[in-house]
N, CA, C and O atoms as a Tripos MOL2 file, in Angstrom:
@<TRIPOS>MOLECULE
protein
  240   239    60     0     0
PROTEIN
NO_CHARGES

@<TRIPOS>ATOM
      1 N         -16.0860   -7.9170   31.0230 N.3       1 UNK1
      2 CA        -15.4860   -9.2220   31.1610 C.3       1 UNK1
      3 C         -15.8990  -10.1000   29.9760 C.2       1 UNK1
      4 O         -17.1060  -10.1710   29.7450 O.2       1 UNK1
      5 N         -14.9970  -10.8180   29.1510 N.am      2 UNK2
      6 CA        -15.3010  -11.8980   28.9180 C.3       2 UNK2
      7 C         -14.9010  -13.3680   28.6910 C.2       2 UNK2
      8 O         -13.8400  -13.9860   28.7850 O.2       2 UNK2
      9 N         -16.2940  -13.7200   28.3220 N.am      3 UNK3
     10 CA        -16.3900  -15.4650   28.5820 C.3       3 UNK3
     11 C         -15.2000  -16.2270   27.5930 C.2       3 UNK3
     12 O         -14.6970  -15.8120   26.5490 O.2       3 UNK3
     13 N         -14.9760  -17.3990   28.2780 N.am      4 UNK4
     14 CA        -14.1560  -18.7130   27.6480 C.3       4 UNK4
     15 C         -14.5790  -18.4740   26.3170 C.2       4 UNK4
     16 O         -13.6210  -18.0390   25.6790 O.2       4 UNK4
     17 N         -15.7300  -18.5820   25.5310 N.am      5 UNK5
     18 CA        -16.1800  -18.8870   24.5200 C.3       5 UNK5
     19 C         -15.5120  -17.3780   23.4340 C.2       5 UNK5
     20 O         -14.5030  -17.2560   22.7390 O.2       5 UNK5
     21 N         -16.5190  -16.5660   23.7170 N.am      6 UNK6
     22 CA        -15.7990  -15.2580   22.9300 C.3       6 UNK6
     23 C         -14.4340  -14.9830   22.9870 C.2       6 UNK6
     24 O         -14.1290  -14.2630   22.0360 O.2       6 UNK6
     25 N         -13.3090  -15.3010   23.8320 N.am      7 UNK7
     26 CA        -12.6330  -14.9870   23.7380 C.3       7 UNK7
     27 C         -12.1280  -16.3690   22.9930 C.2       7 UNK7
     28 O         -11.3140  -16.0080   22.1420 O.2       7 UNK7
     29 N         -12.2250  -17.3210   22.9720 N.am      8 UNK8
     30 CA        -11.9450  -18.2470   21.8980 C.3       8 UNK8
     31 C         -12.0280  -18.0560   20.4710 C.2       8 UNK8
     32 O         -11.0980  -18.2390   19.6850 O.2       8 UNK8
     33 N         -13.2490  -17.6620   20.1670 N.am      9 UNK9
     34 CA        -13.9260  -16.9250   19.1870 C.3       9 UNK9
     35 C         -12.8930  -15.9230   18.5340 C.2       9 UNK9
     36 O         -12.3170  -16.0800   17.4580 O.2       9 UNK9
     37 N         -12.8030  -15.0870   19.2220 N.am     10 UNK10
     38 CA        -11.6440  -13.4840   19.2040 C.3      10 UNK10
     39 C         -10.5050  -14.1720   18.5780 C.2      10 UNK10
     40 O         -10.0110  -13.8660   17.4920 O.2      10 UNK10
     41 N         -10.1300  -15.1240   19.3510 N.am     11 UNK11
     42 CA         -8.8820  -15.9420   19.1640 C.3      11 UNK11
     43 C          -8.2670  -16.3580   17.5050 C.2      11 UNK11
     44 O          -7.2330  -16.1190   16.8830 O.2      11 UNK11
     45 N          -9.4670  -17.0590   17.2500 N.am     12 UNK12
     46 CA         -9.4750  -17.5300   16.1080 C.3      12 UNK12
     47 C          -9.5850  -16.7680   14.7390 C.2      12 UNK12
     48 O          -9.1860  -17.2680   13.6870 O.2      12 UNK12
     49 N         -10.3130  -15.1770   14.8520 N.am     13 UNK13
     50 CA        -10.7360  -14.3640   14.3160 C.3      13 UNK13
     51 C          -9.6170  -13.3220   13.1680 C.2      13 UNK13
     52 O          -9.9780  -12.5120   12.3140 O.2      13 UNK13
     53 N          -8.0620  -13.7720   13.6020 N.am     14 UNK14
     54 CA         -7.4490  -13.2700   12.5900 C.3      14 UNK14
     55 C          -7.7930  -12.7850   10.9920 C.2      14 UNK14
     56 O          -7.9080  -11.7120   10.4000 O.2      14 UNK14
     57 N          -7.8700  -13.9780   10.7150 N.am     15 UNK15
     58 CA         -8.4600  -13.9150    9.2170 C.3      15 UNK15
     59 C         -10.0350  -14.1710    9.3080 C.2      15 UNK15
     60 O         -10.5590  -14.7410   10.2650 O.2      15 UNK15
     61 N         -10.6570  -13.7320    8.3120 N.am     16 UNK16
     62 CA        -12.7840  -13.7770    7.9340 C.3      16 UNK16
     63 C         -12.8040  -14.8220    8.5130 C.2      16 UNK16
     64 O         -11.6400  -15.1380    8.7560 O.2      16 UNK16
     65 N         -13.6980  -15.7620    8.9850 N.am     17 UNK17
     66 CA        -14.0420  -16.8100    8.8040 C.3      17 UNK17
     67 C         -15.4770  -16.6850    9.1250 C.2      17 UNK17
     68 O         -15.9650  -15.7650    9.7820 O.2      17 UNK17
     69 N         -16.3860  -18.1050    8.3900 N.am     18 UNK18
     70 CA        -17.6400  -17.9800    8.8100 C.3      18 UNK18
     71 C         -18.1150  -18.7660   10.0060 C.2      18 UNK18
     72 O         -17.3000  -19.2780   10.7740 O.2      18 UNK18
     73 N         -19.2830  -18.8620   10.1620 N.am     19 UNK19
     74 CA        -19.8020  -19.0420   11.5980 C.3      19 UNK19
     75 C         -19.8360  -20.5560   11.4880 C.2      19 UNK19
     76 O         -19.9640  -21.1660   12.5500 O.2      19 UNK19
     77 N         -19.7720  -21.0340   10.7170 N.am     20 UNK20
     78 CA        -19.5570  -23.0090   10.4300 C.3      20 UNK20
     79 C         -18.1970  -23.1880   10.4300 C.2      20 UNK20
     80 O         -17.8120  -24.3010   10.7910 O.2      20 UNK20
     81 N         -17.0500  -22.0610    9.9970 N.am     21 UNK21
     82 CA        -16.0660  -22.6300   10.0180 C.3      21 UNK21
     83 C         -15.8110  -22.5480   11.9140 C.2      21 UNK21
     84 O         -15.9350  -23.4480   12.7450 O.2      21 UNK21
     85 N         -15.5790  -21.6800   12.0200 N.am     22 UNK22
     86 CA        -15.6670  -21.2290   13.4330 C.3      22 UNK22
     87 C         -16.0010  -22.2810   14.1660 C.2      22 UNK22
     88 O         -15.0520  -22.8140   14.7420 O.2      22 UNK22
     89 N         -17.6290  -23.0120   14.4190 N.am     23 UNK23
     90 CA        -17.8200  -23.4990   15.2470 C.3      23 UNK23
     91 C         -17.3880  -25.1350   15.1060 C.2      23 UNK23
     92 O         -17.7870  -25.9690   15.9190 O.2      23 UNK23
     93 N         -16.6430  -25.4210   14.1270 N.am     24 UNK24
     94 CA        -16.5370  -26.9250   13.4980 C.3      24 UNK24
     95 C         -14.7080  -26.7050   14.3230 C.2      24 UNK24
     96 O         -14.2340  -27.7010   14.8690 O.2      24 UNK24
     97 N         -13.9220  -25.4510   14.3120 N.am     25 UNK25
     98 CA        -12.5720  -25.4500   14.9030 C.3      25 UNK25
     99 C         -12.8580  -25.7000   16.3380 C.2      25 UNK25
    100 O         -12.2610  -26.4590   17.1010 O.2      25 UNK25
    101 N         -14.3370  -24.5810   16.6760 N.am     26 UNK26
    102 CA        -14.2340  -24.4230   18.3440 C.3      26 UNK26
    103 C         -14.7180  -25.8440   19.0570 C.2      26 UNK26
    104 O         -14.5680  -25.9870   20.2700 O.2      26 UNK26
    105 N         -15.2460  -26.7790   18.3210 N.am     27 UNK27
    106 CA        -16.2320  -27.8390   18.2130 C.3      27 UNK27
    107 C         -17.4890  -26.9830   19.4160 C.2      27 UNK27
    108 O         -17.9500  -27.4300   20.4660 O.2      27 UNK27
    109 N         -17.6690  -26.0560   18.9440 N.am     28 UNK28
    110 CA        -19.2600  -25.5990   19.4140 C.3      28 UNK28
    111 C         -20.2180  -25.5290   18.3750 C.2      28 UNK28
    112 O         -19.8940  -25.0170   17.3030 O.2      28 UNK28
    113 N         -21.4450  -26.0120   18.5690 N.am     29 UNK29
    114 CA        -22.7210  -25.5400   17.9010 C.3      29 UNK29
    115 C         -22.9110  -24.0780   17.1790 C.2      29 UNK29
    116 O         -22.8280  -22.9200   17.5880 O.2      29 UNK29
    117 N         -23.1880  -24.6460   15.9820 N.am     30 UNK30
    118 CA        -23.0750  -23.0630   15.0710 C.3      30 UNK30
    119 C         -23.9100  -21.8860   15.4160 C.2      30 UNK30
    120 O         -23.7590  -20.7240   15.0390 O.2      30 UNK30
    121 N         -25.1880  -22.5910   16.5150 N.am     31 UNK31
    122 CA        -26.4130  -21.0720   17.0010 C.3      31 UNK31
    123 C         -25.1740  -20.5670   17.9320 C.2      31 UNK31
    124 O         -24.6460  -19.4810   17.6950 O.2      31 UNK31
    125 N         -24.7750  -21.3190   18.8970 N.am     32 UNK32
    126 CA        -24.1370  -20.7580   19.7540 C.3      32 UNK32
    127 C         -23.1120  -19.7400   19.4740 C.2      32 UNK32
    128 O         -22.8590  -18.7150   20.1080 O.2      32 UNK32
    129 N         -22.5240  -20.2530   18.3160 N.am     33 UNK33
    130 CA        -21.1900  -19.1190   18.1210 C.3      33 UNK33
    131 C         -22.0390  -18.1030   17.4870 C.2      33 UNK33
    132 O         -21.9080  -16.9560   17.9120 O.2      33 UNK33
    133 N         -22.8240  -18.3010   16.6160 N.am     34 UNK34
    134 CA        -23.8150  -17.1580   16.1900 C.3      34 UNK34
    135 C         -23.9940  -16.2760   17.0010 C.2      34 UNK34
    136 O         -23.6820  -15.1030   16.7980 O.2      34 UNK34
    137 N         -24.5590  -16.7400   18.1150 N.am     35 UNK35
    138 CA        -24.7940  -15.8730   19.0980 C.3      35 UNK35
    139 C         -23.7170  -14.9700   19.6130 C.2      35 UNK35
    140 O         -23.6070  -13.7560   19.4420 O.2      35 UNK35
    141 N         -23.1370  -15.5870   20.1100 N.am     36 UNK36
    142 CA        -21.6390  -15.2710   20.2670 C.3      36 UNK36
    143 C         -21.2540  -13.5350   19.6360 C.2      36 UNK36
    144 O         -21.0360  -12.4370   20.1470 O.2      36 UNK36
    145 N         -21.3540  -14.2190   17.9910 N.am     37 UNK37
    146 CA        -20.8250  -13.0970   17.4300 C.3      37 UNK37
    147 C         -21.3900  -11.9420   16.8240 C.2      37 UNK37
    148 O         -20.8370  -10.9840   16.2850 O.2      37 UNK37
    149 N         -23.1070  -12.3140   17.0870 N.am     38 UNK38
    150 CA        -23.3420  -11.2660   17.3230 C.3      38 UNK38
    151 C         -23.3220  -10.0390   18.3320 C.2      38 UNK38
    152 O         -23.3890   -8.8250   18.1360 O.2      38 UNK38
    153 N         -23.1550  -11.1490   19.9980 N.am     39 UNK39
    154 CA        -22.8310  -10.0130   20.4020 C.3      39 UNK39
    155 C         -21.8480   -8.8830   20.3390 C.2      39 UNK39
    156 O         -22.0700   -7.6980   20.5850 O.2      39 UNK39
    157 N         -20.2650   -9.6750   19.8170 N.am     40 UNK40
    158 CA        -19.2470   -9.2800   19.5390 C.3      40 UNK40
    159 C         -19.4160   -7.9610   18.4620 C.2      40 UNK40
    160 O         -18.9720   -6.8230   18.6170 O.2      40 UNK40
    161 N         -20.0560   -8.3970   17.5420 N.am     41 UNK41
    162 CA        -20.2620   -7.9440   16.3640 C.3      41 UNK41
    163 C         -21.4350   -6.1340   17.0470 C.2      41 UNK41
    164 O         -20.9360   -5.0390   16.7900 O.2      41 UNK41
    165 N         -22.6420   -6.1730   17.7160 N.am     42 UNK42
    166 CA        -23.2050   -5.2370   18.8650 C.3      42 UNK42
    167 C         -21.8070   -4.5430   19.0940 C.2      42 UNK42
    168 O         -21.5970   -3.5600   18.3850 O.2      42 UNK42
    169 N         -20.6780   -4.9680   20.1110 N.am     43 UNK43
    170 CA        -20.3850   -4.2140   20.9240 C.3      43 UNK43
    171 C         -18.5980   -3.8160   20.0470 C.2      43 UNK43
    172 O         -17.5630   -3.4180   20.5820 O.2      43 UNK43
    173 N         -18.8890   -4.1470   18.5330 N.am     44 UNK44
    174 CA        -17.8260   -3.1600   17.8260 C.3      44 UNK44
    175 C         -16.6370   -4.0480   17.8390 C.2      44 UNK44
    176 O         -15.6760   -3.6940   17.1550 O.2      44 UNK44
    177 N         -16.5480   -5.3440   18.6360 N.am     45 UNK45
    178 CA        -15.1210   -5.9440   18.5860 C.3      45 UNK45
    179 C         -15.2130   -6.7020   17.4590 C.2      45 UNK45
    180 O         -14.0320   -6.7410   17.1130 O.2      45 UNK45
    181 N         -15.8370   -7.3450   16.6370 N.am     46 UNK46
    182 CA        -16.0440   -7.7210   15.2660 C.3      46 UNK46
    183 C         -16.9190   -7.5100   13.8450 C.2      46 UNK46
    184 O         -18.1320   -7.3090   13.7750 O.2      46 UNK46
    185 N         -16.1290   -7.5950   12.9240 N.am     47 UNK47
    186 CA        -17.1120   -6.6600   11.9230 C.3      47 UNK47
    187 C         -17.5650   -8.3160   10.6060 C.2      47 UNK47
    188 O         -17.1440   -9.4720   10.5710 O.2      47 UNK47
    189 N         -18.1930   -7.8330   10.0760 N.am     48 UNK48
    190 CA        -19.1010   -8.8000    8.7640 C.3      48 UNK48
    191 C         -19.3940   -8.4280    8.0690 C.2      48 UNK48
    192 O         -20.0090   -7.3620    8.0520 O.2      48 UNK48
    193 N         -19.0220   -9.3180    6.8230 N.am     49 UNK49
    194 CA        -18.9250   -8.5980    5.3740 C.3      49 UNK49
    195 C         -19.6070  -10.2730    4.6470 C.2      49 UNK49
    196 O         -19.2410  -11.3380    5.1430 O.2      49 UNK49
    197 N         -20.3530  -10.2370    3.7530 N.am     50 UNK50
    198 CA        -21.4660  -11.1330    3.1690 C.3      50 UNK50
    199 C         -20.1300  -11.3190    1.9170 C.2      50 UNK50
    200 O         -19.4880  -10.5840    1.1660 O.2      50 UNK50
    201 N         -20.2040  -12.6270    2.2250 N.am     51 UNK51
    202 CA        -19.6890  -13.0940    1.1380 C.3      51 UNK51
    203 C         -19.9780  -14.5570    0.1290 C.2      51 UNK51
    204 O         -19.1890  -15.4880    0.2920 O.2      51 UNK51
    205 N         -21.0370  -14.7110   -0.8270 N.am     52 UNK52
    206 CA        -21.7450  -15.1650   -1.6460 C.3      52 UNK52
    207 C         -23.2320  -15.2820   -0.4570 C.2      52 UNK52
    208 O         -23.9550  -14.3780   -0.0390 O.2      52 UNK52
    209 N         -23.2670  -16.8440   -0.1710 N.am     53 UNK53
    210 CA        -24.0140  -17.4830    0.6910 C.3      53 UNK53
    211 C         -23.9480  -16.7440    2.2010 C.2      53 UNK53
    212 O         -24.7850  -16.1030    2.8360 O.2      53 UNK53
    213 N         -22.6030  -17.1240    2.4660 N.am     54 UNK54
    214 CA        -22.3980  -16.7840    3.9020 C.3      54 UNK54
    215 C         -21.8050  -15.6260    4.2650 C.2      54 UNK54
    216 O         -21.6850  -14.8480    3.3180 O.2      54 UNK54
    217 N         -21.2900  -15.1390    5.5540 N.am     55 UNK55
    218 CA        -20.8060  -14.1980    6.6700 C.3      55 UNK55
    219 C         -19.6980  -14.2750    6.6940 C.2      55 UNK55
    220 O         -19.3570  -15.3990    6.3280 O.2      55 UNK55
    221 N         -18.8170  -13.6030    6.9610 N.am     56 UNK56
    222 CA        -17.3690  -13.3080    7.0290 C.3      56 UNK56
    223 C         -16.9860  -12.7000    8.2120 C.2      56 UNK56
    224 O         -16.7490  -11.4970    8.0990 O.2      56 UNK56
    225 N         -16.8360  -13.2620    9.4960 N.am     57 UNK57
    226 CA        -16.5570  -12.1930   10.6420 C.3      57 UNK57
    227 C         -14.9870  -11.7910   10.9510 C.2      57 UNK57
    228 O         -14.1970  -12.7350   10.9560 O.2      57 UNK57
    229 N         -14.6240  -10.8680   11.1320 N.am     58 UNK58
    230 CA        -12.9700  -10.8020   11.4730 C.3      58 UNK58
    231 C         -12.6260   -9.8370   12.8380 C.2      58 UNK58
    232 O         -13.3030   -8.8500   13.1250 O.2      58 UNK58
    233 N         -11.8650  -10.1400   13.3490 N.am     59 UNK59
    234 CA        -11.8530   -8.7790   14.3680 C.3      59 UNK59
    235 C         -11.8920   -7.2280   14.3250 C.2      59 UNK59
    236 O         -10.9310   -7.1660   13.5580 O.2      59 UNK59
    237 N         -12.1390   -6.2360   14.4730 N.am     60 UNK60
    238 CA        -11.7720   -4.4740   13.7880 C.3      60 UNK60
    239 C         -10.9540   -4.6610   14.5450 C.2      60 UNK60
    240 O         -10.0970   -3.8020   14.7530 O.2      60 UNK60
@<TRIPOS>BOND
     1     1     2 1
     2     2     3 1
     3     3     4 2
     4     3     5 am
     5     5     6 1
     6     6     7 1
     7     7     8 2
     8     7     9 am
     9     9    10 1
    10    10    11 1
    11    11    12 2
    12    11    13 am
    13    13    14 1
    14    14    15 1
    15    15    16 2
    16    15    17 am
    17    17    18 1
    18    18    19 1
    19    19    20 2
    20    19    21 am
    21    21    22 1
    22    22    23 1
    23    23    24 2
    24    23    25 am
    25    25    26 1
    26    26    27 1
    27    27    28 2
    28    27    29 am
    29    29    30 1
    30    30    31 1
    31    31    32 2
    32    31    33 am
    33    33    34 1
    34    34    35 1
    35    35    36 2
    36    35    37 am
    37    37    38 1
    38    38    39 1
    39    39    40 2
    40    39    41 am
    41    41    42 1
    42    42    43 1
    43    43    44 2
    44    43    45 am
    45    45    46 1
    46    46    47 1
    47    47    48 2
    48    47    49 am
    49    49    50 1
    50    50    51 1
    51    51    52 2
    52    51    53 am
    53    53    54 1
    54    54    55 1
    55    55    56 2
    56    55    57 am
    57    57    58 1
    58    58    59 1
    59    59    60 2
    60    59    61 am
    61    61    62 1
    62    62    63 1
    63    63    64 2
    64    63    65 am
    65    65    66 1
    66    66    67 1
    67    67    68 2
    68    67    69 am
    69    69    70 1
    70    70    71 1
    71    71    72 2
    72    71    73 am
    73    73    74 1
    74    74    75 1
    75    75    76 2
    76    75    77 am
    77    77    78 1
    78    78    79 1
    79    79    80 2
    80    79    81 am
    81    81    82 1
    82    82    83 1
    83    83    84 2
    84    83    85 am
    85    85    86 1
    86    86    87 1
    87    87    88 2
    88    87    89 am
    89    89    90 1
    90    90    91 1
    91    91    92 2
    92    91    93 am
    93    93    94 1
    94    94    95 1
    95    95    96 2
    96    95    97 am
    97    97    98 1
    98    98    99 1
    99    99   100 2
   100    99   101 am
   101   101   102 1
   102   102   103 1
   103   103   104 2
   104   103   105 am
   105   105   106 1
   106   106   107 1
   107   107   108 2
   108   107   109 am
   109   109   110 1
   110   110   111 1
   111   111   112 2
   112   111   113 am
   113   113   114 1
   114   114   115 1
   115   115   116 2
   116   115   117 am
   117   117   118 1
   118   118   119 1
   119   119   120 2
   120   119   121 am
   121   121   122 1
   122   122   123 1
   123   123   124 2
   124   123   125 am
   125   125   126 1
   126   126   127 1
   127   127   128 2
   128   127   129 am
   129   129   130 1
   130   130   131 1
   131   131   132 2
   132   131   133 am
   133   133   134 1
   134   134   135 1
   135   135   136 2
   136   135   137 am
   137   137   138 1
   138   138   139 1
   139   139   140 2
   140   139   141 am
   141   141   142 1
   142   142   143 1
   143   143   144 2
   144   143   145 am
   145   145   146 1
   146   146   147 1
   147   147   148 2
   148   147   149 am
   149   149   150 1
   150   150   151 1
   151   151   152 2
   152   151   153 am
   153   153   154 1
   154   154   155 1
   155   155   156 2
   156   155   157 am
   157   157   158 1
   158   158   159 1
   159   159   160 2
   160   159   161 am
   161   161   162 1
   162   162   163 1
   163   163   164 2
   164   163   165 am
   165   165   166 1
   166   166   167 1
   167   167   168 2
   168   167   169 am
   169   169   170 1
   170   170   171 1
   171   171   172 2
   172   171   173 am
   173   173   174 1
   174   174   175 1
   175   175   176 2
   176   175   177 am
   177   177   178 1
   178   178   179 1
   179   179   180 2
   180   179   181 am
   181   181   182 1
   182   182   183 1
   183   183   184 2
   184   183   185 am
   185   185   186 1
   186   186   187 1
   187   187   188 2
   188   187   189 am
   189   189   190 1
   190   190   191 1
   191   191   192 2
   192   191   193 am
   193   193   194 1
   194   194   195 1
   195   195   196 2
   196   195   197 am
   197   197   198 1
   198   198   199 1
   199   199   200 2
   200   199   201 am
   201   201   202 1
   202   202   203 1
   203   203   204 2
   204   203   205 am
   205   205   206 1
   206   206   207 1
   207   207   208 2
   208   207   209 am
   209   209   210 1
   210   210   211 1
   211   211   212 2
   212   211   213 am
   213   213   214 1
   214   214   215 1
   215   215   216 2
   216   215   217 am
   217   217   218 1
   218   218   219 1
   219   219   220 2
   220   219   221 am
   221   221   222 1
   222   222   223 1
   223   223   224 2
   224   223   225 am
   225   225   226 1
   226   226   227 1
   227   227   228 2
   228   227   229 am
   229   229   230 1
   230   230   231 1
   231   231   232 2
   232   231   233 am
   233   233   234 1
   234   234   235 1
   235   235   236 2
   236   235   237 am
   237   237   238 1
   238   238   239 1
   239   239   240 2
@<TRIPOS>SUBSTRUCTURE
     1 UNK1         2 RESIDUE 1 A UNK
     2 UNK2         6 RESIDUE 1 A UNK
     3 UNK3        10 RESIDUE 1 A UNK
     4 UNK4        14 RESIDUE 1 A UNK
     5 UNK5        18 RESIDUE 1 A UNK
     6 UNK6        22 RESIDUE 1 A UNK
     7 UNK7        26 RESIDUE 1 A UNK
     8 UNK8        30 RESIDUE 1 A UNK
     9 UNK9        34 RESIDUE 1 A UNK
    10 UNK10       38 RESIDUE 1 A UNK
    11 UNK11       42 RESIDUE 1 A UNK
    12 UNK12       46 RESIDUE 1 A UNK
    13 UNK13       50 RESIDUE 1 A UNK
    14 UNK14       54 RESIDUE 1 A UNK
    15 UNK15       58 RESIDUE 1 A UNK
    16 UNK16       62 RESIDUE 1 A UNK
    17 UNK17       66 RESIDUE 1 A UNK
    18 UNK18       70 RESIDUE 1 A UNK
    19 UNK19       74 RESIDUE 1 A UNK
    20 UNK20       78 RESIDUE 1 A UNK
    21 UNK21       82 RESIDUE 1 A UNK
    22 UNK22       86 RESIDUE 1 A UNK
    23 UNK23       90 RESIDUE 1 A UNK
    24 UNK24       94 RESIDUE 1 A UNK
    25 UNK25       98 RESIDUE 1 A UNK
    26 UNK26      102 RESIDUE 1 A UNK
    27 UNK27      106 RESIDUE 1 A UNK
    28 UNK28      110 RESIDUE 1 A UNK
    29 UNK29      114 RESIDUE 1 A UNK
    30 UNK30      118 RESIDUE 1 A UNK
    31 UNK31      122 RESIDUE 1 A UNK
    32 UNK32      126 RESIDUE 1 A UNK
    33 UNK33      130 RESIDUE 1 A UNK
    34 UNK34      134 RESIDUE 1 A UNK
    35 UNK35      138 RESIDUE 1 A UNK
    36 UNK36      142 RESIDUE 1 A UNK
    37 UNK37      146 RESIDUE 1 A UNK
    38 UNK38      150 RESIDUE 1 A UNK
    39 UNK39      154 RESIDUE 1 A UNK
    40 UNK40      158 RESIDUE 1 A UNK
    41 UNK41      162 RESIDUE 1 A UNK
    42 UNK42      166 RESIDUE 1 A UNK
    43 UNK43      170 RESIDUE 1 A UNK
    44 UNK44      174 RESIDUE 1 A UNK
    45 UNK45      178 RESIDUE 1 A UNK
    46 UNK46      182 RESIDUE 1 A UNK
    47 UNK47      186 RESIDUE 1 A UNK
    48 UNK48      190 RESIDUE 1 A UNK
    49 UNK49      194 RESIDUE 1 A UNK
    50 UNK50      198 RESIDUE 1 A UNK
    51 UNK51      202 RESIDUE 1 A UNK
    52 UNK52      206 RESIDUE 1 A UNK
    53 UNK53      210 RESIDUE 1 A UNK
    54 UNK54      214 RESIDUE 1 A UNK
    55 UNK55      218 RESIDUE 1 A UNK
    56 UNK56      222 RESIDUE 1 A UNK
    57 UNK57      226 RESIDUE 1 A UNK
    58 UNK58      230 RESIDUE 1 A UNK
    59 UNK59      234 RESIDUE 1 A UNK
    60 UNK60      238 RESIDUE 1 A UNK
């Protein structure tokens, strides 16, 4: 099952985005979506690729 939040998350996830852009659209706190996507990121539904400074998450 999942939550309101990740699947918001998922939602948005078309194209890279980082974890500030993310949480400034979702208006959630950036630990939180962090969190978030790491679990996503654990259980294979999103992947991350480093790009300069920051994270790039997108859906696989």
């Amino acid at each position: 099952m999942l939550g309101a939040s990740r699947a918001a998350i998922l939602a948005q996830l078309d194209l890279p985005m980082s974890t500030t852009y993310l949480a400034c659209q979702l208006e959630l706190a950036a630990p939180t979506v962090r969190v978030h996507l790491k679990a996503l990121h654990q259980a294979g539904i999103v992947s991350s690729r480093r790009d300069g400074r920051s994270v790039r998450y997108q859906r696989t």
